[in-house]
DSSP file (Angstrom, degrees, kcal/mol; ACC not computed):
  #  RESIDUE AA STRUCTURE BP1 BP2  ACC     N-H-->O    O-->H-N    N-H-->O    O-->H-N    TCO  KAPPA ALPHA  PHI   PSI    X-CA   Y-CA   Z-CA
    1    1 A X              0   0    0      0, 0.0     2,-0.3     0, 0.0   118,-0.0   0.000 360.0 360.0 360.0 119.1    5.6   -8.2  -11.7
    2    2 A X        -     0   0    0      1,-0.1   145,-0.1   117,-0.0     4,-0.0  -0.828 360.0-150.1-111.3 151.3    2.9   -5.8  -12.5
    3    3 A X  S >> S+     0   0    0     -2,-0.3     3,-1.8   143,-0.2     4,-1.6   0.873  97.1  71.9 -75.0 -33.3    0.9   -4.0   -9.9
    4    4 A X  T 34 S+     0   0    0      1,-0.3    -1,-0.2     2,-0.2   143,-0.1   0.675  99.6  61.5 -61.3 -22.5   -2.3   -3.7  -11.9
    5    5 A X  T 34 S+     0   0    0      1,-0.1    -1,-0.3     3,-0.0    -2,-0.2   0.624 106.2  39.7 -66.7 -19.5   -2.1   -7.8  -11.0
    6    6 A X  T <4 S+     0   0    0     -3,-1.8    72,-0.6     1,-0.2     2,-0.5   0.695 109.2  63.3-111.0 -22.7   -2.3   -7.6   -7.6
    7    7 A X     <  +     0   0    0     -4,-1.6     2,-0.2    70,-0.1    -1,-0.2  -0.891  50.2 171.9-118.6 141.8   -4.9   -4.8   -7.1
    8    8 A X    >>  -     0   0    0     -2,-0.5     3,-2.1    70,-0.2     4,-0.6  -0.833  56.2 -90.6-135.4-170.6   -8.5   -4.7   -8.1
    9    9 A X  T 34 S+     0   0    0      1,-0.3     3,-0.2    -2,-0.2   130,-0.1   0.523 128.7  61.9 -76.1   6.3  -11.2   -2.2   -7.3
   10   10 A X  T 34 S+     0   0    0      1,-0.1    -1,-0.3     3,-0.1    25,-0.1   0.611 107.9  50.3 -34.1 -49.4  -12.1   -4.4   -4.0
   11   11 A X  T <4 S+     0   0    0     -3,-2.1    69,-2.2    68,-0.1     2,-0.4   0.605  98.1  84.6 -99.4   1.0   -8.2   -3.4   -3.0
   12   12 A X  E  <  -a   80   0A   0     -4,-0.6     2,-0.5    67,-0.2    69,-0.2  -0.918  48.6-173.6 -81.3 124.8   -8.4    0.3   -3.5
   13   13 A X  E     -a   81   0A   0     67,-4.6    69,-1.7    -2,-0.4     3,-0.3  -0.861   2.6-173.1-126.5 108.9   -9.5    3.0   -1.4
   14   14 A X  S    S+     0   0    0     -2,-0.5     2,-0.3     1,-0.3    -1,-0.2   0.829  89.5  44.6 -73.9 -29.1   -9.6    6.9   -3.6
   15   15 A X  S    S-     0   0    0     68,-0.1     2,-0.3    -3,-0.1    -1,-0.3  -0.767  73.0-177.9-152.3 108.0  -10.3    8.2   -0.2
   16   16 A X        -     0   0    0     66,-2.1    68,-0.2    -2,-0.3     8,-0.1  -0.319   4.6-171.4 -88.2 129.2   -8.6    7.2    2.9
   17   17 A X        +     0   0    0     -2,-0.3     2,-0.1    66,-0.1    -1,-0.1   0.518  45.2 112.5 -92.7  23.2   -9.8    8.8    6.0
   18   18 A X        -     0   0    0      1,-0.1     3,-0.1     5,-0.1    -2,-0.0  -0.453  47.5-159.2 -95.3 166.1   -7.3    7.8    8.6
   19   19 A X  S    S+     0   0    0     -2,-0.1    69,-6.5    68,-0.1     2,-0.2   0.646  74.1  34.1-109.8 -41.5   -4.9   10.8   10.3
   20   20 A X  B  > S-e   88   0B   0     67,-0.3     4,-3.0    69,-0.1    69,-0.2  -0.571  87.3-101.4-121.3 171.3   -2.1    8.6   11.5
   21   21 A X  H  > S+     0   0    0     67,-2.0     4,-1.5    -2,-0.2     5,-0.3   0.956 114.9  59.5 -30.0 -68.1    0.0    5.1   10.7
   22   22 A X  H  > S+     0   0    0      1,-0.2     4,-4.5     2,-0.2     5,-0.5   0.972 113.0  44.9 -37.6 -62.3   -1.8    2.8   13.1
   23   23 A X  H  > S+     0   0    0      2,-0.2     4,-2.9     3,-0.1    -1,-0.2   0.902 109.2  49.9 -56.6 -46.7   -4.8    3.8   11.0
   24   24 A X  H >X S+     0   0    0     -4,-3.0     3,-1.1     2,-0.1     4,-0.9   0.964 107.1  48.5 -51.1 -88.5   -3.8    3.6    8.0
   25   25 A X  H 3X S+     0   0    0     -4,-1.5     4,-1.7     1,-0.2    -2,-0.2   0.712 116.6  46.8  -9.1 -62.0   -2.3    0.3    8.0
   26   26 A X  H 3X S+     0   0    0     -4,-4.5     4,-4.0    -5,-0.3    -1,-0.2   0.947 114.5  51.5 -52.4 -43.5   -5.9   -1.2    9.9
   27   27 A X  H <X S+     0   0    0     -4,-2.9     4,-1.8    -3,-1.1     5,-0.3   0.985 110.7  44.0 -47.4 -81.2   -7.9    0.9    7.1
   28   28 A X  H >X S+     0   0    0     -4,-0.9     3,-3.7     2,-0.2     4,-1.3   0.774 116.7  53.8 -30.1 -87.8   -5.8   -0.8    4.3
   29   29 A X  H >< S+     0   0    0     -4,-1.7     3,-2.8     1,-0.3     4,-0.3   0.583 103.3  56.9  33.0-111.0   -6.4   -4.3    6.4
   30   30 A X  H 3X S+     0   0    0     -4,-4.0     4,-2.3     1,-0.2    -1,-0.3   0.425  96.8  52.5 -35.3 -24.2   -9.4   -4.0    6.3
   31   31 A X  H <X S+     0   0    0     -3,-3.7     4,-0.6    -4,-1.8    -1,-0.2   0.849 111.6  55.4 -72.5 -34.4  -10.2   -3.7    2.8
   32   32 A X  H <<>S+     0   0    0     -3,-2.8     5,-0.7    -4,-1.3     3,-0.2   0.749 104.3  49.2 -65.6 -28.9   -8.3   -6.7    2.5
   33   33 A X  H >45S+     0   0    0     -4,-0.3     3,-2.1     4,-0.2     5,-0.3   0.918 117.0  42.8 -50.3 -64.7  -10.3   -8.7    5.0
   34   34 A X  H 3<5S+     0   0    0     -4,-2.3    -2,-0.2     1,-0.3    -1,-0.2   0.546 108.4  56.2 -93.6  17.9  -13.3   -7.7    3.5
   35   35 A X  T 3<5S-     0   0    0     -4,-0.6    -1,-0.3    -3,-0.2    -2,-0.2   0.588 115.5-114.6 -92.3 -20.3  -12.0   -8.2    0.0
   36   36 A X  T < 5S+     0   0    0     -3,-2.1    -3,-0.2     2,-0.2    -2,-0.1   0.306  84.8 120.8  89.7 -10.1  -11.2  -12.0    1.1
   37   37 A X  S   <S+     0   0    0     -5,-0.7     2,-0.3    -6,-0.2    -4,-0.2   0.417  70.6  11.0 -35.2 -21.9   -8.0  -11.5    0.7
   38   38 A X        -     0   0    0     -5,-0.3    -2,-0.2    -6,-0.1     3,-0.2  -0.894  45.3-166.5-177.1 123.6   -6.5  -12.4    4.7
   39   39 A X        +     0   0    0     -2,-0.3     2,-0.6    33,-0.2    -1,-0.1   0.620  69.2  78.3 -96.3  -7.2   -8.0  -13.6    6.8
   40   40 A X    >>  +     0   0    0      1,-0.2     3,-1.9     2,-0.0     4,-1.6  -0.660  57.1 178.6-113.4  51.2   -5.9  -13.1   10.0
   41   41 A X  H >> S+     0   0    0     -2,-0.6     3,-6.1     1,-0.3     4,-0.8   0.847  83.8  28.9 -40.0 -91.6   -6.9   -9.0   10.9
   42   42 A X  H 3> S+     0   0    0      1,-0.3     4,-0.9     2,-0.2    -1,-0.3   0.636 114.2  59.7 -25.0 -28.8   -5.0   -8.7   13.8
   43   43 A X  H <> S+     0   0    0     -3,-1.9     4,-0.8     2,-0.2    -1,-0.3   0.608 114.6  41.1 -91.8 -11.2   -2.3  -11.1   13.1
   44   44 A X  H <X S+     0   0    0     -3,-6.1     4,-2.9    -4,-1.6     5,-0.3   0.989 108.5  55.9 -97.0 -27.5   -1.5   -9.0   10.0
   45   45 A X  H  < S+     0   0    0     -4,-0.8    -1,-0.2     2,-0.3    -2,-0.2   0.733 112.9  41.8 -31.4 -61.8   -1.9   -5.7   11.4
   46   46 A X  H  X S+     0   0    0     -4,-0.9     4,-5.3    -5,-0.4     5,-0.2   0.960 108.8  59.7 -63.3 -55.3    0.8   -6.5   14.3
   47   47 A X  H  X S+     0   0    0     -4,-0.8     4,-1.8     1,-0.3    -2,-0.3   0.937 112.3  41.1 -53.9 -54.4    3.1   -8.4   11.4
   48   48 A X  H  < S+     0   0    0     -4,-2.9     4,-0.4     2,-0.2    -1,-0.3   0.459 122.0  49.0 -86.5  10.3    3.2   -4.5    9.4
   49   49 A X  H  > S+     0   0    0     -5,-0.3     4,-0.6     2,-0.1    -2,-0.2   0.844 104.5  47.9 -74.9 -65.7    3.7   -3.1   13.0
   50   50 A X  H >< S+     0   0    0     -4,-5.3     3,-1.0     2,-0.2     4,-0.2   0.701 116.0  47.8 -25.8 -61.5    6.0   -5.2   13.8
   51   51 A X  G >X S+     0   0    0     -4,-1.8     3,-2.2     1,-0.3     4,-0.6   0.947 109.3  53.7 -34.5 -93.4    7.8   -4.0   10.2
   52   52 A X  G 34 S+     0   0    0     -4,-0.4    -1,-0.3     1,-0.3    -2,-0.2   0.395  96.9  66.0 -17.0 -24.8    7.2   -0.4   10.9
   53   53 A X  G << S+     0   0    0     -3,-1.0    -1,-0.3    -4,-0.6    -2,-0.2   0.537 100.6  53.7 -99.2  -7.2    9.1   -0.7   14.3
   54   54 A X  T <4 S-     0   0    0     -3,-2.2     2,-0.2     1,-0.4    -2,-0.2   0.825 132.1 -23.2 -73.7 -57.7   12.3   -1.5   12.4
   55   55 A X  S  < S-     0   0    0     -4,-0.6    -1,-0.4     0, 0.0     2,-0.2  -0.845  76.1 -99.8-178.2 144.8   12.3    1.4   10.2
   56   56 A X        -     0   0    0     -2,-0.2    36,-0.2    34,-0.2    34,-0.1  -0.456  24.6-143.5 -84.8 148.6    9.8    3.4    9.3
   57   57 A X        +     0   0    0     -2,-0.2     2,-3.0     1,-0.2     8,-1.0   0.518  65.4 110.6 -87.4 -14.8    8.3    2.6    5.6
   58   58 A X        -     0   0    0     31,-0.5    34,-2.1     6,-0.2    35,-0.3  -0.271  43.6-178.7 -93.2 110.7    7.5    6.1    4.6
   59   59 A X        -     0   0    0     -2,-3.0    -1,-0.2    32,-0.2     5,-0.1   0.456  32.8-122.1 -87.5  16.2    9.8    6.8    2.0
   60   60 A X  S    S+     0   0    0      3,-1.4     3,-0.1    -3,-0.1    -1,-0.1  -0.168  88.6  91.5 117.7 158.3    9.0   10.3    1.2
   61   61 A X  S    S-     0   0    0      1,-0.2    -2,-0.1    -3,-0.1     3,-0.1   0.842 126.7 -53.7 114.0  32.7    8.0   12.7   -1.2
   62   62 A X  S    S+     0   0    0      1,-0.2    36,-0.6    -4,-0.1     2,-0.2   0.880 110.3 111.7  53.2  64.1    4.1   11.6    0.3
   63   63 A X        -     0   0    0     34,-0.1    -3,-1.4    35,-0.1     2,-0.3  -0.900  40.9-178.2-141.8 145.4    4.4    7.7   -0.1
   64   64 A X  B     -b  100   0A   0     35,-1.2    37,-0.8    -2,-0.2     2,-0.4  -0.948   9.9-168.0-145.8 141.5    4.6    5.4    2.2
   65   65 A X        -     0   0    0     -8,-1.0    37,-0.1    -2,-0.3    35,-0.1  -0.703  11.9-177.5-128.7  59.5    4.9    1.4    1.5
   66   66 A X        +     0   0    0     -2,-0.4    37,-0.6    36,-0.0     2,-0.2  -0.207  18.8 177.0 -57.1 177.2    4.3   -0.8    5.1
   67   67 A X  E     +c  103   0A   0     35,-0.2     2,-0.3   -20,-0.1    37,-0.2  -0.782  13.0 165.2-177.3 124.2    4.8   -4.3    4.1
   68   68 A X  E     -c  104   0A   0     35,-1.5    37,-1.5    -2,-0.2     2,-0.2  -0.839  29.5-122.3-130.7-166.1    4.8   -7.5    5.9
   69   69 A X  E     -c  105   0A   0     -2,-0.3     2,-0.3    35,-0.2    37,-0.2  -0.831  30.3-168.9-117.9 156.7    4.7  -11.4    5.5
   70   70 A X  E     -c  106   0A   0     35,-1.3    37,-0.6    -2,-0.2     3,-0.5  -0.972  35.4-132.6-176.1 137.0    2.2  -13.3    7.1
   71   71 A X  S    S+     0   0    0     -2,-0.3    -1,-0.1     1,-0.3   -27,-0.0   0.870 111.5  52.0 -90.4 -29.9    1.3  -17.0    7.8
   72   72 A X  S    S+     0   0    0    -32,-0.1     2,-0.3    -3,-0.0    -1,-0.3   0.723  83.9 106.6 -86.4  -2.7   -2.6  -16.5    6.3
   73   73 A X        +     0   0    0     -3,-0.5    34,-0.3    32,-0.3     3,-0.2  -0.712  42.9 179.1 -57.0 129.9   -1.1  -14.8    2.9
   74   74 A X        -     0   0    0      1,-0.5     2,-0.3    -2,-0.3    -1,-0.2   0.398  69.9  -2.4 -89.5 -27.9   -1.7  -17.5    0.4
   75   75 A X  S    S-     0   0    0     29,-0.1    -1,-0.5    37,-0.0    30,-0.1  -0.733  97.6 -67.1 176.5 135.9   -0.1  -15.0   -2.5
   76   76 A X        -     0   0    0     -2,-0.3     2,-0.3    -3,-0.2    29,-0.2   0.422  60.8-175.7   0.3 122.1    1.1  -11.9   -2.6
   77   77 A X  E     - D   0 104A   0     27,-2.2    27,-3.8    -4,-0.0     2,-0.2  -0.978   7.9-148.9-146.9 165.2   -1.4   -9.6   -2.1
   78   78 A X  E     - D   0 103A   0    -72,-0.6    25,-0.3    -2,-0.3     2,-0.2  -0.993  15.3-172.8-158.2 160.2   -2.3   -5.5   -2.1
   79   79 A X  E     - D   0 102A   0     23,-3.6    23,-2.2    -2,-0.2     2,-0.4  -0.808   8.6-165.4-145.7 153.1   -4.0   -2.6   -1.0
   80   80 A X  E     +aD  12 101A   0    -69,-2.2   -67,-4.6    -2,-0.2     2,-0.2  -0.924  10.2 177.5-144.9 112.2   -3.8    0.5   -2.3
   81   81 A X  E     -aD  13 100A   0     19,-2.2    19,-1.7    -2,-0.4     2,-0.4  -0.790   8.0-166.5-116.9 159.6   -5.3    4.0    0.0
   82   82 A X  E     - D   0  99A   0    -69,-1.7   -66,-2.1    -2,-0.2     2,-0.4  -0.987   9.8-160.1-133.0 128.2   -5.0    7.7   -1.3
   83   83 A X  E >   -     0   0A   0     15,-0.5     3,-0.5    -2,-0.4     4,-0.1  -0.973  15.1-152.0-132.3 155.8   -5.8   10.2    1.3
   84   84 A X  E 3  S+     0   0A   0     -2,-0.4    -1,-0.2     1,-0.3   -67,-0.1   0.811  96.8  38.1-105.8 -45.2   -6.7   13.8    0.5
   85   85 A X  E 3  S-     0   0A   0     13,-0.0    -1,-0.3     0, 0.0    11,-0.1   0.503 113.3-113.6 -95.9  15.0   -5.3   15.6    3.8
   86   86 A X  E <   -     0   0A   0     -3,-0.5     2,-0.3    10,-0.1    12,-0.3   0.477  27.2-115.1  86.5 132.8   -2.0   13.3    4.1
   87   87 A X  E     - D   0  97A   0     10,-1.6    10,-1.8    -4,-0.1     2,-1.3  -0.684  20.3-114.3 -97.2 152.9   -1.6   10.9    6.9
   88   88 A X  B     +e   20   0B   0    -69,-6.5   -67,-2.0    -2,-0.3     8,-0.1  -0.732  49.7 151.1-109.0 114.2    0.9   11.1    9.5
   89   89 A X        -     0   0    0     -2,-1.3   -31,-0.5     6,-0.3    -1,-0.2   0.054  67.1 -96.2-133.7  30.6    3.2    8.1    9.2
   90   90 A X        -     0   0    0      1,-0.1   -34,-0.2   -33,-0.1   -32,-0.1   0.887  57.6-170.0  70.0  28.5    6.7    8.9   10.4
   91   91 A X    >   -     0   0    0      4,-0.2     3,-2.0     1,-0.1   -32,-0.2  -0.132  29.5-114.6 -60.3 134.8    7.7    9.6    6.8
   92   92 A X  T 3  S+     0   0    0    -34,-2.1   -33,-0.1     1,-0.2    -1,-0.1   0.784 116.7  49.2 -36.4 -50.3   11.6   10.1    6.2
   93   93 A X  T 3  S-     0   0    0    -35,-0.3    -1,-0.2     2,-0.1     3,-0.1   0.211 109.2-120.0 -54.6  -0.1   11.0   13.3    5.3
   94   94 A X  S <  S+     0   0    0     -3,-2.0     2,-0.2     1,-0.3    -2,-0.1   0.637  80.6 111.1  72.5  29.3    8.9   14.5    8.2
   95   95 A X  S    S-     0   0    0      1,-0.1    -6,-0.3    -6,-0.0    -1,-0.3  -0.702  71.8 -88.1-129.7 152.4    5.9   15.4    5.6
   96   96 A X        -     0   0    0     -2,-0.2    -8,-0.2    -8,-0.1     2,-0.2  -0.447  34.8-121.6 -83.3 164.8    2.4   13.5    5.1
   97   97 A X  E     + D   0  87A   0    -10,-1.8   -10,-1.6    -2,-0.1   -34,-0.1  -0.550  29.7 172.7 -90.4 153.5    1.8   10.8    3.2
   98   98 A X  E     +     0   0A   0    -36,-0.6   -15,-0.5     1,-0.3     2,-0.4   0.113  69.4  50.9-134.3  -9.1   -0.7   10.7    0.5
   99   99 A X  E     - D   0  82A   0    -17,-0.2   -35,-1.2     2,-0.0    -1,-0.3  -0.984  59.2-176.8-139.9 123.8   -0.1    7.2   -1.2
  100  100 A X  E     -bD  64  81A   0    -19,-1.7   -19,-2.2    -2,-0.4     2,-0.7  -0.752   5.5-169.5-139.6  98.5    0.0    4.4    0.7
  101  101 A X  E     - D   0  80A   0    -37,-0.8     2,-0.9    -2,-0.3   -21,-0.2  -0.656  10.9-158.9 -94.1  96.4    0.8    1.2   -1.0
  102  102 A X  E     - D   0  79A   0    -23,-2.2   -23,-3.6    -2,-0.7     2,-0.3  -0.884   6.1-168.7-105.4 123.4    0.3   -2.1    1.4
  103  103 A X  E     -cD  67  78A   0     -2,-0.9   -35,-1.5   -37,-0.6     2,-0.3  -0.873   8.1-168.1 -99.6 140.4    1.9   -5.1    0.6
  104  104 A X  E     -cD  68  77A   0    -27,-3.8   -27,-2.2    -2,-0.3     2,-0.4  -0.976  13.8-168.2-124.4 126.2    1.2   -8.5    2.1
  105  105 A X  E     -c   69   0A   0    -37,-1.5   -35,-1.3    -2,-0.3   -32,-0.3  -0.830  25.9-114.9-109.5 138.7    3.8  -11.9    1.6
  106  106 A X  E >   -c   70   0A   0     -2,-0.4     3,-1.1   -37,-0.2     2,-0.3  -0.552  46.7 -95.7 -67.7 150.7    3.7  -15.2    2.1
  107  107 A X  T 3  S+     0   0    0    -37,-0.6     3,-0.1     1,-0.3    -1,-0.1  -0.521 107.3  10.8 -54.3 122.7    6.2  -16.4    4.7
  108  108 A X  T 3  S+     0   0    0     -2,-0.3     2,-0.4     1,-0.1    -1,-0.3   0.657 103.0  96.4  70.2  28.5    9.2  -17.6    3.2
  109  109 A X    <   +     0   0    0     -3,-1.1     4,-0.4     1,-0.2    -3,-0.2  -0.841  36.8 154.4-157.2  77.9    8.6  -16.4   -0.4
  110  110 A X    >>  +     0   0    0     -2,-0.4     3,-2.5     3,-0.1     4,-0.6   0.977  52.7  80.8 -94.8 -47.9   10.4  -13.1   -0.8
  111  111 A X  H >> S+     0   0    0      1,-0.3     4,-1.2     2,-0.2     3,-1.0   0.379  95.4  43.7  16.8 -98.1   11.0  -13.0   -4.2
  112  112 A X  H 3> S+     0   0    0      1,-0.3     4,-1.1     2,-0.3    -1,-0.3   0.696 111.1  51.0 -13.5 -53.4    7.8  -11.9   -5.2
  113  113 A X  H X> S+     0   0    0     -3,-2.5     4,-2.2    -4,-0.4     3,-1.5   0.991 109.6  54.8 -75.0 -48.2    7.4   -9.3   -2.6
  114  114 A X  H <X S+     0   0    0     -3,-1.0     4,-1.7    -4,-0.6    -2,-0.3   0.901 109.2  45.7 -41.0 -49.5   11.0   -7.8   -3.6
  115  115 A X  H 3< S+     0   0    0     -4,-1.2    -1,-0.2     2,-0.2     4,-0.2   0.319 106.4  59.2-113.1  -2.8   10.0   -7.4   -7.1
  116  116 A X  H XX S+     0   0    0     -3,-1.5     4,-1.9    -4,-1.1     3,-1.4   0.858 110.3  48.9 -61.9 -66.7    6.3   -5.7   -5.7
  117  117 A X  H >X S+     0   0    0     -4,-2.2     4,-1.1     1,-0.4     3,-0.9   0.849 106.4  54.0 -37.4 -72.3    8.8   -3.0   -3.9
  118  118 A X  H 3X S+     0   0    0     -4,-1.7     4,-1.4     1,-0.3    -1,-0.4   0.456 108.1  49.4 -64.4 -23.2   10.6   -2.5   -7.0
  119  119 A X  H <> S+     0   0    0     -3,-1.4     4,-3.3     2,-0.2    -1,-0.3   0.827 109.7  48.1  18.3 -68.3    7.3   -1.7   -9.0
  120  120 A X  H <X S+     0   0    0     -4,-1.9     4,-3.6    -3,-0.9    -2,-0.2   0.958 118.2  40.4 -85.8 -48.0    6.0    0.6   -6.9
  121  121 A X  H  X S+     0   0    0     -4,-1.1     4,-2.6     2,-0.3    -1,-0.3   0.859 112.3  55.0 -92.4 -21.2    9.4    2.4   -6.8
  122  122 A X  H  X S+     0   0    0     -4,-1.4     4,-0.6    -5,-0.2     3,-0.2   0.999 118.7  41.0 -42.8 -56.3   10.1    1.8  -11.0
  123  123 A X  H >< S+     0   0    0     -4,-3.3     3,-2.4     1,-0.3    -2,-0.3   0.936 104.7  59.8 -66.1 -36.7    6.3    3.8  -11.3
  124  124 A X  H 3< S+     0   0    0     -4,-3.6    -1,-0.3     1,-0.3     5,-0.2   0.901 105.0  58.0 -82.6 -18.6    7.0    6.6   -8.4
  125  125 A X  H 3< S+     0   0    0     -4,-2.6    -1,-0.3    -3,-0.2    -2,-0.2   0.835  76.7  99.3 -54.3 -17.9   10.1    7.5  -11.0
  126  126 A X  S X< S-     0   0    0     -3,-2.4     3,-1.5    -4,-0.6     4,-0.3  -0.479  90.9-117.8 -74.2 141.2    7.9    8.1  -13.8
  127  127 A X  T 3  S+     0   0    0      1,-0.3    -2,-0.1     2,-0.1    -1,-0.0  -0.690 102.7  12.5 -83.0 141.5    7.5   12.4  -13.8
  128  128 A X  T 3> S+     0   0    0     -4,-0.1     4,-1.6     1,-0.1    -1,-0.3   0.350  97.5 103.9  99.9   3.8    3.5   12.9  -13.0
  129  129 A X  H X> S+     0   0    0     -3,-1.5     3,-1.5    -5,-0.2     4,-0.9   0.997  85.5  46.2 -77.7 -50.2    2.8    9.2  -12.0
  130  130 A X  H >> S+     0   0    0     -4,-0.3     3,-4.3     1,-0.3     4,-1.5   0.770 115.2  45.4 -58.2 -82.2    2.8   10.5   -8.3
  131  131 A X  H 3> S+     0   0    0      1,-0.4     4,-0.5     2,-0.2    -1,-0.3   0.561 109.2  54.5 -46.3 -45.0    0.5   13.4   -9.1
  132  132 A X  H X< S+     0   0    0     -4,-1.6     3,-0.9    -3,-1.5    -1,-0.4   0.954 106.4  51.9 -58.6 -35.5   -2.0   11.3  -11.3
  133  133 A X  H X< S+     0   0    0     -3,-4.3     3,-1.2    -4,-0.9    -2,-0.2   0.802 112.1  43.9 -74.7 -23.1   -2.6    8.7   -8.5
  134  134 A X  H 3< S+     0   0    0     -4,-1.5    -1,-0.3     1,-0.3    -2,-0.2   0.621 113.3  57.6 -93.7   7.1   -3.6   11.7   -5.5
  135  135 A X  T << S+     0   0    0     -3,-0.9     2,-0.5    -4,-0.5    -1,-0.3   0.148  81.8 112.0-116.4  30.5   -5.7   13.4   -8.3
  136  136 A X    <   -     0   0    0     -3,-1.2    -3,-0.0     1,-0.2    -4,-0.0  -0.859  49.9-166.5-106.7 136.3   -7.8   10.4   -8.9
  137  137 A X  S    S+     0   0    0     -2,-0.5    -1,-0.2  -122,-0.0     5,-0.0   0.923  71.2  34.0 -77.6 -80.2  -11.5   10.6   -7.9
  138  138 A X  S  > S-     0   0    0      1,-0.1     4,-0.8  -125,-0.0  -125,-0.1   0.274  76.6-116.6 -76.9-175.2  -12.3    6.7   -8.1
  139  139 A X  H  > S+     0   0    0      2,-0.2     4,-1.6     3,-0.2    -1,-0.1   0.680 117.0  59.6-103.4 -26.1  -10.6    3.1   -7.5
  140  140 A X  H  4 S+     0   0    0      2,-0.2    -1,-0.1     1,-0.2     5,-0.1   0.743 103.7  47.5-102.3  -7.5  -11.1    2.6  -11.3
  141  141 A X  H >> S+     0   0    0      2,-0.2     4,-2.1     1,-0.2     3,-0.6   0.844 110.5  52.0 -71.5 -18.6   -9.0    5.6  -12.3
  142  142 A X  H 3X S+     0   0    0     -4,-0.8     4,-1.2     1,-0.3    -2,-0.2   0.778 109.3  51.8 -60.2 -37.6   -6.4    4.6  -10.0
  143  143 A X  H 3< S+     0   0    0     -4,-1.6    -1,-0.3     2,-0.2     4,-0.2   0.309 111.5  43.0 -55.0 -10.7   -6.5    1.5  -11.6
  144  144 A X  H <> S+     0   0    0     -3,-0.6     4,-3.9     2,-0.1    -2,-0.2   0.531 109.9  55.4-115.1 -24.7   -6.2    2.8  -15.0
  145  145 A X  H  X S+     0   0    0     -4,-2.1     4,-1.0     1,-0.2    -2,-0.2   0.909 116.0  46.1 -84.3 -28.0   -3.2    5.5  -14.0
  146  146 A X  H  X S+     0   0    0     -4,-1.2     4,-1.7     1,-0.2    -1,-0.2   0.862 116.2  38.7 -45.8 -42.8   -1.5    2.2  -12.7
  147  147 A X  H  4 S+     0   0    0      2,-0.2    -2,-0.2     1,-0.2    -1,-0.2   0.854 110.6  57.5 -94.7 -35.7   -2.2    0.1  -15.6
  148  148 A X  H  < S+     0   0    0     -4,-3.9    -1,-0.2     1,-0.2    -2,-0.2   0.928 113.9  47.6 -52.3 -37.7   -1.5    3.4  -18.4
  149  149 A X  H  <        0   0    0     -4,-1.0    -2,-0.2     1,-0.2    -1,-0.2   0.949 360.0 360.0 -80.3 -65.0    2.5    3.4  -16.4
  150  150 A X     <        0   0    0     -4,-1.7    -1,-0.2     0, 0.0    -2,-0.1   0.558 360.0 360.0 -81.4 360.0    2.9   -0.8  -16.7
């Protein structure tokens, strides 16, 4: 599973303007809606609430990786936001987030979506991957610091 598969510059946003979770999570959405990607806003929106009300998805170190499944996913799909003053998303570490990685599954098909998680967490080991993605101006260098890593 490569990420550089799942995101194109349609599913990237180099600068997210949202403050809080709620926001993020609709922002991200929304790129996906209008990317064609989901069709279902709301229904999907609720589904990474829904997630998020289990335990929260920001795992630290200013990443944070909501996730759901979702009856209008057709495949795997993802969004990818960077925001430049940190969003406040209930992060394990009580610090803002800066990377926000959304992943969307079809219902009954985890496989796929496990082995998206494990991606994103292979690349945040790499020393300086973090660092490249929050110093990227554009969606196509974020797309290229993904793709140098895979």
């Amino acid at each position: 599973m490569k990420l550089c598969e799942l995101l194109d510059v349609a599913c990237v946003l180099p600068n997210m303007t949202s403050e809080d979770k709620d926001e993020a999570v609709a922002e991200l959405v929304d790129v996906l809606v209008r990317a064609g990607r989901i069709s279902d806003r709301q229904g999907v929106i609720d589904a990474v609430m829904q997630r998020e009300s289990l335990q929260t998805t920001g795992i630290g170190s200013g990443v944070a990786v909501p996730h759901a499944k979702h009856g209008c996913v057709t495949k795997l799909t993802a969004a990818l936001g960077i925001s430049r003053n940190g969003v406040e998303f209930d992060s394990v570490d009580d610090k803002p987030v800066h990377v926000v990685f959304l992943i969307l599954a079809r219902l009954n098909d985890p496989g796929p979506h496990v082995q998206a998680l494990a991606e994103i967490a292979r690349l945040l080991q790499i020393p300086g991957f973090y660092r490249k993605l929050v110093s990227a101006k554009t969606a196509e260098e974020l797309l290229a610091a993904i793709a140098d890593e895979e």
